[in-house]
C-alpha positions in Angstrom: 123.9 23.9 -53.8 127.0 26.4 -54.3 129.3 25.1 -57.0 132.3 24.0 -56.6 135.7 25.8 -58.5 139.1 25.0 -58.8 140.0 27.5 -56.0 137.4 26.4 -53.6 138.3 22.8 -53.6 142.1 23.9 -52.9 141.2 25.5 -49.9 138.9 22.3 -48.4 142.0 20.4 -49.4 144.1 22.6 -47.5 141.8 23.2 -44.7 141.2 19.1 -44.2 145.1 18.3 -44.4 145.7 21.4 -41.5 143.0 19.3 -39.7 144.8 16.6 -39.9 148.1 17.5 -39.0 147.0 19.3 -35.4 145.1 15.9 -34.3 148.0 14.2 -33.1 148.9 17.4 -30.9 145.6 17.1 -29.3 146.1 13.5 -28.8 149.5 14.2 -26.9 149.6 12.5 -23.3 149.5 16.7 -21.4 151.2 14.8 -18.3 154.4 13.8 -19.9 157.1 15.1 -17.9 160.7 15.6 -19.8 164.2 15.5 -18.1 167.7 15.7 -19.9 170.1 13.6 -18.7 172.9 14.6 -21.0 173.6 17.1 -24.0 171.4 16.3 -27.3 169.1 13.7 -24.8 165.4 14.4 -23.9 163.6 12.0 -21.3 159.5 12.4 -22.0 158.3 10.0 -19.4 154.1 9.3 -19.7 153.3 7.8 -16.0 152.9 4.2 -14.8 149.9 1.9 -14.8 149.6 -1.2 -12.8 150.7 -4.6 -15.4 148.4 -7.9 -15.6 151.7 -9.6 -16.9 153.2 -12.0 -14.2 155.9 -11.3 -12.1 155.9 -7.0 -13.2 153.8 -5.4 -10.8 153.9 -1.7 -12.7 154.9 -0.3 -16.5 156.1 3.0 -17.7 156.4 4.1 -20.9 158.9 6.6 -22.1 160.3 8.3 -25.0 164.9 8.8 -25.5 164.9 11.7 -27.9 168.2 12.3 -29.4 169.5 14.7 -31.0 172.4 13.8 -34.0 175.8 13.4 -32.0 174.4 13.0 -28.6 174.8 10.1 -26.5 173.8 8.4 -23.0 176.0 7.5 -20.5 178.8 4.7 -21.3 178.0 1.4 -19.7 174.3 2.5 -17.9 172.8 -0.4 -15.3 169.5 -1.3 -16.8 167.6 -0.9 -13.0 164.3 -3.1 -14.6 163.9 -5.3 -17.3 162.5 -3.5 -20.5 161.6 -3.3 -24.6 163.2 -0.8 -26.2 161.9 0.0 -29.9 163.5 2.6 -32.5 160.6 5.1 -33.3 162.8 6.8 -35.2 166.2 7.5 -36.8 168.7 5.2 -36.0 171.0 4.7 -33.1 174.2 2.5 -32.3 173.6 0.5 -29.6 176.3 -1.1 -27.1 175.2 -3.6 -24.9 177.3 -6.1 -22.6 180.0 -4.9 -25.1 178.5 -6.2 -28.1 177.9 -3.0 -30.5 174.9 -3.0 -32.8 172.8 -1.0 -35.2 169.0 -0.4 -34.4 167.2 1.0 -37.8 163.6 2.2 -37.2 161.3 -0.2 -35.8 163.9 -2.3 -34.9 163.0 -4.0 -31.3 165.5 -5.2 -28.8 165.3 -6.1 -25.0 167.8 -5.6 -21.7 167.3 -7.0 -18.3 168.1 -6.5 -15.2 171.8 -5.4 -14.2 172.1 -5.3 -18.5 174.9 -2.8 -19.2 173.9 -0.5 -21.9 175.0 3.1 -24.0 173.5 4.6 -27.4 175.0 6.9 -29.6 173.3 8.6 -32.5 175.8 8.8 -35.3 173.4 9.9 -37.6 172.0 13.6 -39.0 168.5 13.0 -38.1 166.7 13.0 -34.4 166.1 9.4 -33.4 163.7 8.4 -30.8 163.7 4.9 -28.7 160.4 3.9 -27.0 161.0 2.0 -23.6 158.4 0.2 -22.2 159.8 -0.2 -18.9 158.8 -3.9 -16.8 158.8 -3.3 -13.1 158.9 -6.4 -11.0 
């Protein structure tokens, strides 16, 4: 058995934390599709599956990636009911008028015909997960 030195177990610790760090690449959905509505706002969508909960016959699942500054359009018609989760960063939320502040892992919801806009007033990237509900 080889012995181990000081230099040797640097490079094992650096060689298991680069392993590490690329396994959530390779665990990335490759179908995810990305749009961009507006300046500063990426859309990754990851597909629809059929939903066992009643009265949704599909879901979706999608990421809002925004950039600091950017914001989506003023007063947005939610077309489906959905949960909306902050990933990441935080975001100002304005829904039916009422302004709020979503912090990470906050978790909100918006129904049908719910009027909605974000902002990110912040200097970090946010990111809201939408699981979308499609009756």
């Amino acid at each position: 058995m080889q012995k181990v030195n000081r230099r040797s177990a640097v490079a094992l610790g650096l060689a298991a934390a680069s392993a590490a760090a690329v396994r959530p690449a390779i665990a990335q959905t490759p179908s995810a599709t990305e749009t961009s509505p507006s300046p500063g706002v990426v859309v990754r969508s990851y597909g629809e599956e059929r939903s066992l909960i009643p009265g949704f016959k599909t879901v979706t699942l999608r990421d809002v990636i925004m950039q600091p500054g950017a914001k989506t359009k003023e007063d947005t018609e939610m077309m489906n009911a959905m949960i909306c989760h902050i990933a990441e960063g935080e975001l100002r939320v304005v829904q039916d008028g009422k302004p709020m502040t979503a912090k990470k892992n906050y978790v909100w919801t918006c129904n049908t015909g719910t009027k909605e806009h974000v902002v990110n007033e912040s200097n970090a990237v946010a990111i809201m997960r939408i699981t979308d509900l499609k009756a």
